[in-house]
Every structure is written in structure tokens, then in C-alpha cells.
Kinemage of the C-alpha trace (Angstrom):
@kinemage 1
@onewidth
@group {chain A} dominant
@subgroup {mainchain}
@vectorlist {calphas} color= white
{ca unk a 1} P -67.191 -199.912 23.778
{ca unk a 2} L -67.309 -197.746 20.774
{ca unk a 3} L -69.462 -195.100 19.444
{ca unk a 4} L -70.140 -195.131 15.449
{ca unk a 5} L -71.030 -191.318 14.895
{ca unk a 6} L -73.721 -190.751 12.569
{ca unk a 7} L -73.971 -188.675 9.235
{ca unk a 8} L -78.038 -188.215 9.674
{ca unk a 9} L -78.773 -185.033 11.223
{ca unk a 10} L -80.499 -185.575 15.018
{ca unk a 11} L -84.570 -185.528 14.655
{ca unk a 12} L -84.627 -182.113 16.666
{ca unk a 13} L -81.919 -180.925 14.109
{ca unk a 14} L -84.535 -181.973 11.090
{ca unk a 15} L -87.805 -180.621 13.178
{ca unk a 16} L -85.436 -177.287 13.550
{ca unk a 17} L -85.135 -176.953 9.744
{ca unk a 18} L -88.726 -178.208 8.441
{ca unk a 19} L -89.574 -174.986 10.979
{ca unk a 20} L -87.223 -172.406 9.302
{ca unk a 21} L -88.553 -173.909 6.203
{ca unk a 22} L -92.194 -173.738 7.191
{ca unk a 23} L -91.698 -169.871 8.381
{ca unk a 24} L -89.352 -169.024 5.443
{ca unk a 25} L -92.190 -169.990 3.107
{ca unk a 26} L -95.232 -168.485 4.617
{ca unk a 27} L -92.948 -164.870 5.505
{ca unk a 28} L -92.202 -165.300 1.260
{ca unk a 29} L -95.892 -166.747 -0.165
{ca unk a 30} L -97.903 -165.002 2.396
{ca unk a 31} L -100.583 -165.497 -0.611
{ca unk a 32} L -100.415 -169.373 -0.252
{ca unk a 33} L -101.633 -169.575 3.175
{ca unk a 34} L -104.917 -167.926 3.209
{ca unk a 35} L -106.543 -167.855 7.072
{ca unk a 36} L -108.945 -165.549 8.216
{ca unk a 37} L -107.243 -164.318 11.199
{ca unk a 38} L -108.999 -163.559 14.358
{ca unk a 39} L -111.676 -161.478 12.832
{ca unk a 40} L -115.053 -162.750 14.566
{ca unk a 41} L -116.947 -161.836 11.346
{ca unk a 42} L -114.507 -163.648 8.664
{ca unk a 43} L -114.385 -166.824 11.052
{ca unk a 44} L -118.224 -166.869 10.945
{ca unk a 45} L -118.504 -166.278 6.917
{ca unk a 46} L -115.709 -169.045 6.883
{ca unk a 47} L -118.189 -171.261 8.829
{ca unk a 48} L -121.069 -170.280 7.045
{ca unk a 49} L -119.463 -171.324 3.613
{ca unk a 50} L -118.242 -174.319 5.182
{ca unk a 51} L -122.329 -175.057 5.668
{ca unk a 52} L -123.242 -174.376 2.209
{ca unk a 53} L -120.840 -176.622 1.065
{ca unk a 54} L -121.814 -179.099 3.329
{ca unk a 55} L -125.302 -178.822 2.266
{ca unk a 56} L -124.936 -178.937 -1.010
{ca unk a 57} L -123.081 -182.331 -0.567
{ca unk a 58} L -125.858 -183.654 1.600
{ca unk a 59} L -128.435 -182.284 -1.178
{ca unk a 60} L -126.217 -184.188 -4.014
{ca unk a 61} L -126.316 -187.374 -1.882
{ca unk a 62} L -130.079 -187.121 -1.177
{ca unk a 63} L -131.320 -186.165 -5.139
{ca unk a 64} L -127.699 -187.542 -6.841
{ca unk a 65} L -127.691 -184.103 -8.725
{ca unk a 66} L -126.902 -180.718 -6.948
{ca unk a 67} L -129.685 -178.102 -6.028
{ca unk a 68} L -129.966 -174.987 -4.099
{ca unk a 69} L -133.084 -175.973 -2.962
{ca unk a 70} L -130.732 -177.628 0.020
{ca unk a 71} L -130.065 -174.259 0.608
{ca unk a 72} L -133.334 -172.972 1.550
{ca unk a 73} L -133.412 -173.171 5.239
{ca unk a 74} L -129.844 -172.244 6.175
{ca unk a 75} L -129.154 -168.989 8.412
{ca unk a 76} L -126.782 -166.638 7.173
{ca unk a 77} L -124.702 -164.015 9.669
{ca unk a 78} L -126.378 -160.543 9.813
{ca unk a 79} L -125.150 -159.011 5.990
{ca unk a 80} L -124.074 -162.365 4.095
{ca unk a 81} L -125.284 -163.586 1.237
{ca unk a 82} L -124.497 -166.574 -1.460
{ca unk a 83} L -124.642 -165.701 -5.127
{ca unk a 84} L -125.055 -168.236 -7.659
{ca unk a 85} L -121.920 -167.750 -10.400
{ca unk a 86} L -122.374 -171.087 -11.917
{ca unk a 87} L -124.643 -174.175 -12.590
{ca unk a 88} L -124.742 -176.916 -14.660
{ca unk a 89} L -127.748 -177.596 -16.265
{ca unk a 90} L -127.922 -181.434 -15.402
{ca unk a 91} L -126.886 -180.412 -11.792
{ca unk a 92} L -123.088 -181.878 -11.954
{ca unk a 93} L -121.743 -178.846 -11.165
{ca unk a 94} L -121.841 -175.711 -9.307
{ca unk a 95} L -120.223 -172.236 -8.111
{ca unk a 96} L -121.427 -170.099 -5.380
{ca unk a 97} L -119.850 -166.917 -3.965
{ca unk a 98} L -120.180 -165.837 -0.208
{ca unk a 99} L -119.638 -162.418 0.731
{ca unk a 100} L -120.660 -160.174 3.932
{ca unk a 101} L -120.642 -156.307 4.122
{ca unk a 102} L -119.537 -157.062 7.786
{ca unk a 103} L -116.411 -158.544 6.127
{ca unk a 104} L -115.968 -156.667 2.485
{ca unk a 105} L -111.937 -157.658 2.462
{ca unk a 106} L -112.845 -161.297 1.257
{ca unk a 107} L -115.083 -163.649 -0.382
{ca unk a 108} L -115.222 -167.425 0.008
{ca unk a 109} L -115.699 -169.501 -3.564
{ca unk a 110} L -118.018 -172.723 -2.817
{ca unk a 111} L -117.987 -175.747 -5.026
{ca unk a 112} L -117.923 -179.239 -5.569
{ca unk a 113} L -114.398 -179.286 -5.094
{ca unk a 114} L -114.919 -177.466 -1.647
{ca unk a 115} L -114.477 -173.893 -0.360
{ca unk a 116} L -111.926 -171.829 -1.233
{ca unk a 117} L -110.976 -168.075 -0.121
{ca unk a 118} L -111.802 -165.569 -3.191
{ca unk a 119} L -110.711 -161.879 -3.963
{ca unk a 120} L -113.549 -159.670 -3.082
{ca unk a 121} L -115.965 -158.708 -6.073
């Protein structure tokens, strides 16, 4: 019985380089992998914009145009607040900015699109 050998590098030889890959990218770009760490107050302003987005949605569903009047009743972390940068005027479109003076390093950027980490203003 014979063995053919193969060219194709072993799957634990490919999982081996997609990993160097993977941490040669995020040690070079460490830009264009945004997380908030384990900072209680950033993973709570993360959540919280996740909510306003999610809101928003829900309000858009509900009226088929977007409002902040779906915003009304949500609870905001001790020093947050959402500022309105942009809004259509027939309610297609919108831009909020989150920001916390627990957490002054960063800003999260909500919009139809979804939430996005932002430089902080």
C-alpha cells in the first residue's frame, strides 16, 4: 500500500497561519479593531448606544420614518448623553453621538447604518 503525499498544507498548518495573520494585522492596524476593553464604563456606553440604535430601528418600524421621540424613555449610565448631529427632514436619516464624562477617551456614532466607535469631541 502506498501513500500519495500531498502538496496542501495540513488544516492545523492553515489554522496556524490565518492566526499569525490575524495577530500580525491587529499588532500593525491596531486602529481597525476598535473594542472597548475591559473598562466597566465604556462596555456600558457601548451597550447604551447599542439601545439607541435599537430603538430608533423599532421607532422606524413602528412610524416608517425615524424619530427621537423613541428615545424618550431610555435610561442613560450616570454622565451619558446622546446629541443629535444630524436629521433628515423627512425622517430617512439620522446621526447621534454618545459620549460619557465617566468615559471622555471615546464616543460612539449611532445611525441607520448602526453604531460605530467615534474620536472624542
Amino acid at each position: 500500500m502506498t501513500h500519495a503525499v500531498s502538496a496542501a498544507p495540513s488544516r492545523s498548518r492553515r489554522l496556524a497561519w490565518f492566526a499569525a495573520l490575524a495577530l500580525l494585522l491587529t499588532a500593525c492596524a491596531p486602529g481597525a479593531f476598535p473594542t472597548v476593553g475591559t473598562d466597566p464604563a465604556a462596555a456600558e456606553l457601548r451597550r447604551t448606544a447599542d439601545i439607541l440604535y435599537h430603538r430608533m430601528e423599532l421607532g422606524y418600524l413602528e412610524t416608517g420614518v425615524y424619530t427621537t421621540n423613541a428615545l424618550i424613555d431610555v435610561s442613560l449610565p450616570e454622565g451619558a448623553k446622546w446629541t443629535l448631529l444630524d436629521f433628515a427632514q423627512d425622517g430617512s436619516s439620522y446621526a447621534l453621538l454618545l459620549t460619557s464624562t465617566r468615559y471622555p477617551d471615546a464616543a460612539w456614532r449611532i445611525t441607520p447604518r448602526g453604531v460605530a466607535r467615534a474620536a472624542a469631541p
